[in-house]
C-alpha positions in Angstrom: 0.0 0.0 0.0 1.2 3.5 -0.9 1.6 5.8 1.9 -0.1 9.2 1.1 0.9 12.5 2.4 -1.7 12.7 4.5 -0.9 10.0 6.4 2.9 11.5 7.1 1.2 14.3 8.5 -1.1 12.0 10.8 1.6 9.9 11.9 4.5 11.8 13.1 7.3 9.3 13.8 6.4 7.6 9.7 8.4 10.7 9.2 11.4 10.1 11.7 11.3 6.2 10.0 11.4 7.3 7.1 14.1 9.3 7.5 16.3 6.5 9.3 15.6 4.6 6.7 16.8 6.9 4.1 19.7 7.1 6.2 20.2 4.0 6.5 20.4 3.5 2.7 22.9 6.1 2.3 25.3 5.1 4.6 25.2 1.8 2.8 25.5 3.5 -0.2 28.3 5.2 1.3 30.2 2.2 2.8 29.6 0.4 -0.4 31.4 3.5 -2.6 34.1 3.3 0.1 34.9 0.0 -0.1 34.7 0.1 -4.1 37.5 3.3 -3.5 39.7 1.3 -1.4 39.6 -1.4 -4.3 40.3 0.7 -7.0 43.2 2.2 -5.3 44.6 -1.5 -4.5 44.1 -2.1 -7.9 45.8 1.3 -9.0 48.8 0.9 -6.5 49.3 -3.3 -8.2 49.1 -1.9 -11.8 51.7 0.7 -10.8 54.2 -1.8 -8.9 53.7 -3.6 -12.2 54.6 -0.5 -14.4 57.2 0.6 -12.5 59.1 -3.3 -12.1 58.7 -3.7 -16.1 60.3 0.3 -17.0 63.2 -1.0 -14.7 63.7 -3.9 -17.1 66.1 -3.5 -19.6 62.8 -4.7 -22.1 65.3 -4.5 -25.8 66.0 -8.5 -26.8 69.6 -9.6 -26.4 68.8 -12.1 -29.3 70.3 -10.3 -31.8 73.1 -9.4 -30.5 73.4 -13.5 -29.2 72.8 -14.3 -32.7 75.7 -12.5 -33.9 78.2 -13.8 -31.0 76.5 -17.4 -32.0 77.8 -16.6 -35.7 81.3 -15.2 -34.5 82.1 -18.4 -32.5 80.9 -21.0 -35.0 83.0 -18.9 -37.6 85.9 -18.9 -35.2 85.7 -22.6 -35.1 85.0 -23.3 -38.6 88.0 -21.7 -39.2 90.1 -24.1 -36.7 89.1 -27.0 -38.8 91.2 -28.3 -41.7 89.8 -27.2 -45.5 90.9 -29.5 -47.9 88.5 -30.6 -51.3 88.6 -34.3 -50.2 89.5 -36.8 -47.2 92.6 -37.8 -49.3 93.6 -34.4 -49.4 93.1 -33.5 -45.8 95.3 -36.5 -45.0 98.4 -35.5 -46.9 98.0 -32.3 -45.8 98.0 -33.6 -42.4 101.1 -35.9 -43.0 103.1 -32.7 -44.7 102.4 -30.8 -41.3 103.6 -33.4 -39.2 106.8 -34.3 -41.2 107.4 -30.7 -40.8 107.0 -30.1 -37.4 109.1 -33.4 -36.9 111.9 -31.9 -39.0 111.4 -28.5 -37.5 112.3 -29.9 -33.6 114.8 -32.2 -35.5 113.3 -35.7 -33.6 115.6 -38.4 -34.7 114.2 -41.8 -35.9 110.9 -40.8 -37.1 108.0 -42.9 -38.4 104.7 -41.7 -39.6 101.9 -43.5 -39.9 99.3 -42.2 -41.4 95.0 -43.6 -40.6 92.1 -43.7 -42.4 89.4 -40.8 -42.5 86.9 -41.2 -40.1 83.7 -39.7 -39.9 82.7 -38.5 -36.6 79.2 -39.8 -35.8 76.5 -36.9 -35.2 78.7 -33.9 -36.8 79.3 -33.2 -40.1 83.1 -33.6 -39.5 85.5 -36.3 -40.6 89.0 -37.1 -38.3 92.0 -37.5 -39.7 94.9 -39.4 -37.5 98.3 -39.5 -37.8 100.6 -41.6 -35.0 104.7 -40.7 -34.8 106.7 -43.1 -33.9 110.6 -41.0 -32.6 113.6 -41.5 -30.8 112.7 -39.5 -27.8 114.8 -36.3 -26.8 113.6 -34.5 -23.8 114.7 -31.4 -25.0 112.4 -31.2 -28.1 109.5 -32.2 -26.5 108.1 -29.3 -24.9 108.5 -26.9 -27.7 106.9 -29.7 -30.3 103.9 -30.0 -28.0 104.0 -26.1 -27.5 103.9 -25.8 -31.6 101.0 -28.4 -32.0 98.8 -27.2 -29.0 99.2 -23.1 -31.0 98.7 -25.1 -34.7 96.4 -23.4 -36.9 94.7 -24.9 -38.2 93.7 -27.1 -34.7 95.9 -30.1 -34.2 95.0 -32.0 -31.3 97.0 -34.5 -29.2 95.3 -38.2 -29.0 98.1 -40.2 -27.2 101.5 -39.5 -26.1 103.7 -42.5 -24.8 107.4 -41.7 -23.6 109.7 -44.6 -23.1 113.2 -43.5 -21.4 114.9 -46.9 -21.0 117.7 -48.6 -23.2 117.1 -46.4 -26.8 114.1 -44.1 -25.6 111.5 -44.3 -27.7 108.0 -42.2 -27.9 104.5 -42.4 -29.5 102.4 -39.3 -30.4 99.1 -39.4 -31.8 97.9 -36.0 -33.5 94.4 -35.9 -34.7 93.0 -33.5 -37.0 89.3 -32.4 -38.0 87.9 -31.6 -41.7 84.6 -30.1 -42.3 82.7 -33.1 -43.6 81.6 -31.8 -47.0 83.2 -34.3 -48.7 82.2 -37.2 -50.4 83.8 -40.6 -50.2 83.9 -40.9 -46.1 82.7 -44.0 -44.7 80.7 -43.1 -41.2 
């Protein structure tokens, strides 16, 4: 039922409910607009803390710039690996280079022997091996070693056996890597 004016005039305290009850609704109204205030400020102040951690990051992509060291490194190794046109090729080469060094420290007695190519499972890369057999000097050694440790391109030592009894003898393995390019290398 509709309350009339009348009736407010009749009935003094309809007025004073009335009135509470408006009250009441706006300071539920109020408390609700409060609490919706504090929310959107909690909100604000995350979103800021947000902003504020991802301007400190440094947001411009390294991978680039990785790229390009990724690039300058495989280069730099490609260039440490023997080039020749074929296995054969790469093994004479190999066999020149260790003659030379062998003349170069002046090791007496020298045998080469020179291996197969191999091709190195999972690479594209083929090893080339070449064993010296020498009458061992001590004072050869180290700068020998020295020269094939520096060798461009990379030599690397396998095996070294140094006998110092009646006629001292020695052993030296020196392996080599070839881009695997090539055709004619059995895997």
């Amino acid at each position: 039922m509709p309350l009339s004016l009348g009736e407010l005039k009749q009935h003094p305290w309809m007025k004073e409910a009335l009135g509470a009850i408006g009250l009441i609704l706006l300071l539920a109204l109020a408390l609700d607009l409060g609490d919706r205030v504090a929310a959107a400020r909690a909100a604000l102040q995350a979103e800021q803390d947000a902003a504020a951690r991802l301007s400190s990051l440094d947001l411009t992509l390294p991978w680039p710039n990785r790229f390009e060291q990724a690039n300058s490194r495989l280069s730099q190794l490609q260039s440490s690996l023997w080039q020749a046109p074929t296995p054969g090729v790469a093994v004479a080469q190999l066999q020149d280079t260790i003659n030379a060094l062998a003349r170069r420290y002046k090791l007496e007695d020298f045998r080469l022997q020179m291996g197969e190519p191999i091709a190195v499972e999972g690479h594209q890369l083929t090893s080339v091996r070449g064993r010296l057999d020498f009458r061992f000097a001590p004072q050869q050694m180290l700068g020998l070693l020295n020269e094939i440790d520096t060798h461009q391109p990379r030599l690397y030592i396998r095996e070294l056996e140094l006998r110092q009894r009646s006629g001292s003898r020695g052993r030296l393995v020196i392996e080599a890597y070839l881009h695997a390019q090539t055709p004619g290398v059995v895997p």
